[in-house]
C-alpha positions as CSV (number, residue, x, y, z in Angstrom):
1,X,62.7,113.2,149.8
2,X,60.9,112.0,153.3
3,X,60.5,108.7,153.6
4,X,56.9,107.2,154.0
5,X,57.0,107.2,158.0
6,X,57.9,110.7,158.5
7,X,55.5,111.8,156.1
8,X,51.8,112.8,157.5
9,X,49.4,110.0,156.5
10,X,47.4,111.7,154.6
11,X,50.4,113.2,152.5
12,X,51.2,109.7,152.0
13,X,47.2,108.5,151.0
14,X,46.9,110.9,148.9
15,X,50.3,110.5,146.8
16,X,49.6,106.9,146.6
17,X,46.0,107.9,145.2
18,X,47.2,110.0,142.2
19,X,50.3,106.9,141.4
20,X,47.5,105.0,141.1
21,X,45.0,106.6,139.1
22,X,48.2,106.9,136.5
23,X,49.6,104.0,136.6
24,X,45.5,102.4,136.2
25,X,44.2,105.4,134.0
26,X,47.2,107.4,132.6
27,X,47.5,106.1,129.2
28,X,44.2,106.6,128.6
29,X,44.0,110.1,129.4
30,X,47.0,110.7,127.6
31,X,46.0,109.4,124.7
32,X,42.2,110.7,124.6
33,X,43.7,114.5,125.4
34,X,46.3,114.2,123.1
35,X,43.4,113.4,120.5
36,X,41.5,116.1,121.9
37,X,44.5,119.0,121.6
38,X,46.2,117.2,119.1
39,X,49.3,118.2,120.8
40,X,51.4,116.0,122.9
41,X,52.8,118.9,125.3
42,X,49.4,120.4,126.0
43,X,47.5,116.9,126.4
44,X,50.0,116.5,129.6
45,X,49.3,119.4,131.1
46,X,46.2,118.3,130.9
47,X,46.7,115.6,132.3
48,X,48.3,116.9,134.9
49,X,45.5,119.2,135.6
50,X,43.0,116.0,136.0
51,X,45.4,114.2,138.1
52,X,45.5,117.6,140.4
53,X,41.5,117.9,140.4
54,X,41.4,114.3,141.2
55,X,43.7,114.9,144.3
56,X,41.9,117.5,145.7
57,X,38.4,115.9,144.9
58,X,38.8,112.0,145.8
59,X,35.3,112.0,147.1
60,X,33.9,112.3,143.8
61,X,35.9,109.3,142.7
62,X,34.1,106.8,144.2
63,X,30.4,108.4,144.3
64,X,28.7,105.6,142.5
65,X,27.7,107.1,139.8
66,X,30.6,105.6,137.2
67,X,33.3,104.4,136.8
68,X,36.7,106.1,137.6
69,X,38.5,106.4,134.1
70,X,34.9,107.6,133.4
71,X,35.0,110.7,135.7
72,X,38.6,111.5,134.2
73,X,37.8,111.6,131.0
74,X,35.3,113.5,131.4
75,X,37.5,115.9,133.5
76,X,40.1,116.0,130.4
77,X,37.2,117.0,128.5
78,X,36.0,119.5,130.4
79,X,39.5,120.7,131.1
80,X,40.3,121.3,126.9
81,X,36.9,122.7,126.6
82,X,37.4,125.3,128.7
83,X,41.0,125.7,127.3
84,X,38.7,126.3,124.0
85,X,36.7,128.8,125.7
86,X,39.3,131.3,127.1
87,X,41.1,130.8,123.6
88,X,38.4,132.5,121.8
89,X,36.9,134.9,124.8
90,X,40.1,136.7,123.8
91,X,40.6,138.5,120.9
92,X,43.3,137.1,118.7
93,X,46.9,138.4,119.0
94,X,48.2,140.2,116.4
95,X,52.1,140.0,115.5
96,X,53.5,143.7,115.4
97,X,54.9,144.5,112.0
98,X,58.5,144.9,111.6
99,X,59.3,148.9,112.0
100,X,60.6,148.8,108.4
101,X,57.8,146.9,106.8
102,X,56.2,149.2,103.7
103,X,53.4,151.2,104.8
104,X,49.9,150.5,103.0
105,X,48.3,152.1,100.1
106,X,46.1,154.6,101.6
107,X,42.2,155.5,100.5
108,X,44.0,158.0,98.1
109,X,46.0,155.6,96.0
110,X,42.4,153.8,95.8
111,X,40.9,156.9,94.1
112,X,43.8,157.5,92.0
113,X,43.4,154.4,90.2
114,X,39.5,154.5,89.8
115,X,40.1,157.8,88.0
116,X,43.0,156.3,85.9
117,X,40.6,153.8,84.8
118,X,37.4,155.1,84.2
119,X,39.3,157.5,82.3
120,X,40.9,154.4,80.3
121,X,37.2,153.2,79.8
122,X,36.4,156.3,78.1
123,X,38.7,155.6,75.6
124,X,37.2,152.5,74.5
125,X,34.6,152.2,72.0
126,X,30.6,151.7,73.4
127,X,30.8,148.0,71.8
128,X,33.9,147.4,74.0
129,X,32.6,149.2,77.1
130,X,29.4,147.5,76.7
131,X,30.9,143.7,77.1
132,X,33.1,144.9,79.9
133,X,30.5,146.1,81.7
134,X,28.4,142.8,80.8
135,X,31.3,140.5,81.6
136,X,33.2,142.4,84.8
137,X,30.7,144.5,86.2
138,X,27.6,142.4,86.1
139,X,29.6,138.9,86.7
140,X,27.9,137.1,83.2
141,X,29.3,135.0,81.7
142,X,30.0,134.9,77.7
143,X,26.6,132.9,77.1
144,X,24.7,135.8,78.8
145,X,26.8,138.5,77.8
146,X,26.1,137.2,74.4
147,X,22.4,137.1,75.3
148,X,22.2,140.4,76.5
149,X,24.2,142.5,74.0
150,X,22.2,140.2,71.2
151,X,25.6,139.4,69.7
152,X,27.6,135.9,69.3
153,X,29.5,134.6,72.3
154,X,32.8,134.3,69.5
155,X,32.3,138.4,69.4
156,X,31.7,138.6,73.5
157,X,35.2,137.0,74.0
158,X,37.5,139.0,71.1
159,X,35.8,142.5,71.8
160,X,36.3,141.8,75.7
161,X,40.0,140.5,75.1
162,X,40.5,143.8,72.9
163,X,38.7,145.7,75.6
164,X,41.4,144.6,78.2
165,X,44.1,144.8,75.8
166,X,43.1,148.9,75.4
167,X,42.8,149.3,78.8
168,X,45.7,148.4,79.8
169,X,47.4,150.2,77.1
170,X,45.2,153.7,78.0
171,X,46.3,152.9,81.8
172,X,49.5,152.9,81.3
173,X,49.5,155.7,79.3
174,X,47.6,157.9,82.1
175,X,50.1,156.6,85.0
176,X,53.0,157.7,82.5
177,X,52.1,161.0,82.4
């Protein structure tokens, strides 16, 4: 490293600028992008960034219009929001499966089952397809299933657990064969 004398002076200025907006301001900005990124890595190279921007703009340090550790903070600010910004301008990444991971169910397994089970709800009675359809379909609950089918909610919740019950049985029976 060159000592101070063979340095150019405004090497020298400007190196003694951004020691000094550290050592005064530093912590500070540290602290408040660390808050801001709520990561310690990224809040330094954020602070790095300031300190850089302060280097090559030292007129707009002392403009009068605030305080120092007022403009760099504001800088930091700026800094992580635009960090923000080109975070979500992109479109997320997505991780590339492992080439043995299990391929999907396709639209076809989808129609499979629907035909297994409105076949199994065939095989249930019209009391038992009836408080399905109130409870499962149409999203009631007992109270209004009761309401609607003009039945007690007692009879809502046996028929509907012999409904599933059946159906499951009838199901199973279909994907057997």
């Amino acid at each position: 490293m060159s000592s101070p004398r063979t340095r150019p002076r405004r090497e020298v200025a400007d190196e003694a600028l951004v020691r000094s907006l550290w050592n005064e301001h530093g912590r500070a900005m540290l602290a408040y992008a660390t808050q801001l990124t709520r990561d310690r890595a990224a809040a330094e190279d954020v602070v790095q960034e300031a300190l850089v921007r302060a280097w090559r703009h030292p007129d707009s340090l002392d403009s009068g219009k605030g305080s120092v550790r007022g403009w760099l903070l504001t800088v930091v600010r700026n800094i992580v929001l635009d960090q923000i910004r080109a975070r979500n301008r992109r479109p997320p990444e997505v991780r590339e499966s492992p080439p043995d991971a299990a391929v999907e169910g396709d639209h076809a397994d989808h129609v499979v089952n629907s035909m297994v089970v409105v076949d199994a709800l065939s095989t249930l009675s019209a009391e038992h397809r009836a408080v399905l359809e109130q409870v499962y379909l149409k999203g009631n609950t007992v109270t209004e299933a009761a309401e609607a089918l003009g039945i007690p909610p007692g009879t809502v919740k046996s028929r509907s657990y012999y409904a599933l019950r059946a159906l499951r049985e009838a199901g199973r029976e279909r994907l057997a064969s």
